[in-house]
C-alpha positions as CSV (number, residue, x, y, z in Angstrom):
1,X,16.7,-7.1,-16.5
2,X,14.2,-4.4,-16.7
3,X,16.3,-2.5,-13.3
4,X,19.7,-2.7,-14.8
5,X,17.8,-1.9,-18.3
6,X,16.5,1.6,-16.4
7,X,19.8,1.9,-14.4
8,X,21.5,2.3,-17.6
9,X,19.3,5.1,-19.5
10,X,19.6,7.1,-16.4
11,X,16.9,6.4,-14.2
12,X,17.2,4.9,-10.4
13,X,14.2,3.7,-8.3
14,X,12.1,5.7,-6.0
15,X,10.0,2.4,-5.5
16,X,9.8,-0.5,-6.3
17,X,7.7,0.4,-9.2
18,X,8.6,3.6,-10.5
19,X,12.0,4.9,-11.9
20,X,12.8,8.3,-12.1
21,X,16.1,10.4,-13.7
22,X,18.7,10.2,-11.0
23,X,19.0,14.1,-11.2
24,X,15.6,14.7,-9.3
25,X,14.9,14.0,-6.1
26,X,14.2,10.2,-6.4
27,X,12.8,9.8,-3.0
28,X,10.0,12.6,-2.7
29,X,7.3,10.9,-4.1
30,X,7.8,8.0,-2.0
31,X,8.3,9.9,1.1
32,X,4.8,11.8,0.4
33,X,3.3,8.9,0.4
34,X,4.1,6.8,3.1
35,X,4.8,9.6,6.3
36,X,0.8,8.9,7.1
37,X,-0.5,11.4,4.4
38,X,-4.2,11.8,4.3
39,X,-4.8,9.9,1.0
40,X,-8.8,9.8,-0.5
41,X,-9.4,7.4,-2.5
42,X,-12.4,7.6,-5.3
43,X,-14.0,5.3,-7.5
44,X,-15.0,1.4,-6.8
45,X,-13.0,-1.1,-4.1
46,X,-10.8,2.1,-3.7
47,X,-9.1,2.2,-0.4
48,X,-8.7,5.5,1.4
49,X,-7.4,7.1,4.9
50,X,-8.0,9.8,6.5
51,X,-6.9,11.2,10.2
52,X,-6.4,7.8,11.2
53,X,-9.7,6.2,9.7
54,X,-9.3,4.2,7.2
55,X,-12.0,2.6,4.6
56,X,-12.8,1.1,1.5
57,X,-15.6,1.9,-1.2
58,X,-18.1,-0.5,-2.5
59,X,-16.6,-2.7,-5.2
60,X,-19.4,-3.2,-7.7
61,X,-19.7,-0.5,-10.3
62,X,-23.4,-0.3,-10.6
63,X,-24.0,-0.4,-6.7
64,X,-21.3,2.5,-6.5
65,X,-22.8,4.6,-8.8
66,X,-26.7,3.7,-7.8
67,X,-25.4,4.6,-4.1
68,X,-23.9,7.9,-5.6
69,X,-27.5,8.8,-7.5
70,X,-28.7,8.2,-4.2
71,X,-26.4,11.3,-2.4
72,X,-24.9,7.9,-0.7
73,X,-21.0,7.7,0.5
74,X,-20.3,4.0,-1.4
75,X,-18.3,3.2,1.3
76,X,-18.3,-0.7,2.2
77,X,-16.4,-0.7,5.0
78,X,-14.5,1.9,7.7
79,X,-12.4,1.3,10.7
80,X,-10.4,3.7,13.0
81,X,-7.1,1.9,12.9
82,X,-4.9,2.0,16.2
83,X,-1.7,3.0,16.9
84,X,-0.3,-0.2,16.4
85,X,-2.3,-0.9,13.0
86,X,-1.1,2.7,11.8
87,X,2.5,1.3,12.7
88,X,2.0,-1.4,10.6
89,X,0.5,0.7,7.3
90,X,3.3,3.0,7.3
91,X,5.4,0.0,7.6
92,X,3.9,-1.7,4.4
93,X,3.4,1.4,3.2
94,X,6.9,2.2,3.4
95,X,8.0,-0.9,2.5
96,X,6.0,-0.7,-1.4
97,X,6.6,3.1,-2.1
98,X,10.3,3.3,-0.5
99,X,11.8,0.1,-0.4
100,X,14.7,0.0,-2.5
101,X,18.2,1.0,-1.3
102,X,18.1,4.5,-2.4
103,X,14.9,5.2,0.2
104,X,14.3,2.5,2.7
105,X,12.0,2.7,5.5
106,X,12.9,3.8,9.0
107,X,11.1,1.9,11.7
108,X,12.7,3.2,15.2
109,X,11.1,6.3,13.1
110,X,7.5,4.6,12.7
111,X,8.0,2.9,16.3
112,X,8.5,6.5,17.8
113,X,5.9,8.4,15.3
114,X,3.1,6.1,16.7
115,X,4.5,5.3,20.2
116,X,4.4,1.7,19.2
117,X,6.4,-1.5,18.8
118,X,6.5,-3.1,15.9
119,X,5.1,-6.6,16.6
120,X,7.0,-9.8,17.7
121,X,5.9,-11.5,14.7
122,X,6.2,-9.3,12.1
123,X,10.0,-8.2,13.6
124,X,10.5,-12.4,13.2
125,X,9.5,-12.1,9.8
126,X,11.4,-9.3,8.5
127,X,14.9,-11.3,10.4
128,X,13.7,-13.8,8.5
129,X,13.4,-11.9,4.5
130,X,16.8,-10.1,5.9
131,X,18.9,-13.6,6.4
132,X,17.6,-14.8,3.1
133,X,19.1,-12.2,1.3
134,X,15.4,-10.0,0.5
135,X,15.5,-7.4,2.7
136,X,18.6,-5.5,3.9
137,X,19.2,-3.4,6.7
138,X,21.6,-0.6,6.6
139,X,21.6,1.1,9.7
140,X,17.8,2.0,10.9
141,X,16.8,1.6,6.8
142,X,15.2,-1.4,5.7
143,X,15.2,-1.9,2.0
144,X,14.2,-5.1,-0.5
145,X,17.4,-6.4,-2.0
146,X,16.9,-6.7,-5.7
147,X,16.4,-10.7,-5.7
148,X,13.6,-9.4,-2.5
149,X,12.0,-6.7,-4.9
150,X,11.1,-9.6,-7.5
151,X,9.0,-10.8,-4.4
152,X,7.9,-7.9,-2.6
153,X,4.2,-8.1,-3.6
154,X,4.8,-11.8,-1.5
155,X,6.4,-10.8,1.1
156,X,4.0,-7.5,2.1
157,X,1.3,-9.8,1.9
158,X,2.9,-12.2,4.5
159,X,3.8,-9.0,7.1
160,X,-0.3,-7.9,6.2
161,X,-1.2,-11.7,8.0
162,X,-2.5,-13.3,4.8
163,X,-0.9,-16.2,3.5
């Protein structure tokens, strides 16, 4: 309701939670975002990545701040992620900030940009949202359909291993 609401004042998706006016260029935002842009994250349980490294800050407020009284980084955790595990960020990635039909996510791009395969698994899994009727693929795009896009949150946690 709320899509064919925004559809009608004007606005299209450049996610699958944003609308913009169909004049601008709906899709810049989204591509920003996902085509492995540096992204620094601040404040508590905020997750960041840099160059390939990516990490997540403490999540309790007081520790955060006592760590930055302290000239401490409040990071909790860092990892450098590999080719395959940056394949499947900018896939999830992709998939929240540009998956509606008007953006869609490339992955022979993602496969090439990280000289990966996208995993057995999560190719099985993305057949699998596409034949019942919540992901489409229109040439190398893969987009939620709209009935997908009320599940989306669901289904990225699936490809991300969790149940």
């Amino acid at each position: 309701m709320i899509d064919n609401t925004m559809r009608e004042l004007g606005y299209g998706s450049d996610s699958l939670f944003r609308f913009v006016k169909q004049e601008s260029d709906g899709c810049s935002y989204c591509k920003t975002v996902w085509e492995d842009n540096s992204c620094l994250a601040i404040g508590p349980s905020a997750y960041s990545y840099v160059n390939g490294l990516g990490f997540q800050n403490i999540r309790s407020v007081k520790r955060f701040q006592d760590l930055l009284d302290k000239g401490v980084l409040p990071v909790l955790r860092m990892k450098e992620l590999t080719n395959q595990e940056m394949a499947a960020r900018a896939l999830i990635l992709g998939l929240k900030t540009a998956g509606t039909s008007e953006c869609g996510v490339d992955i022979p791009m993602i496969e090439n940009k990280y000289n990966t395969k996208i995993n057995q698994e999560t190719a099985d899994m993305l057949n699998k949202f596409i034949e019942i009727g919540a992901m489409e693929k229109q040439g190398n795009r893969l987009f939620f359909t709209k009935k997908g896009a009320c599940f989306a949150e669901n289904i990225l946690v699936k490809l991300m291993g969790g149940e």
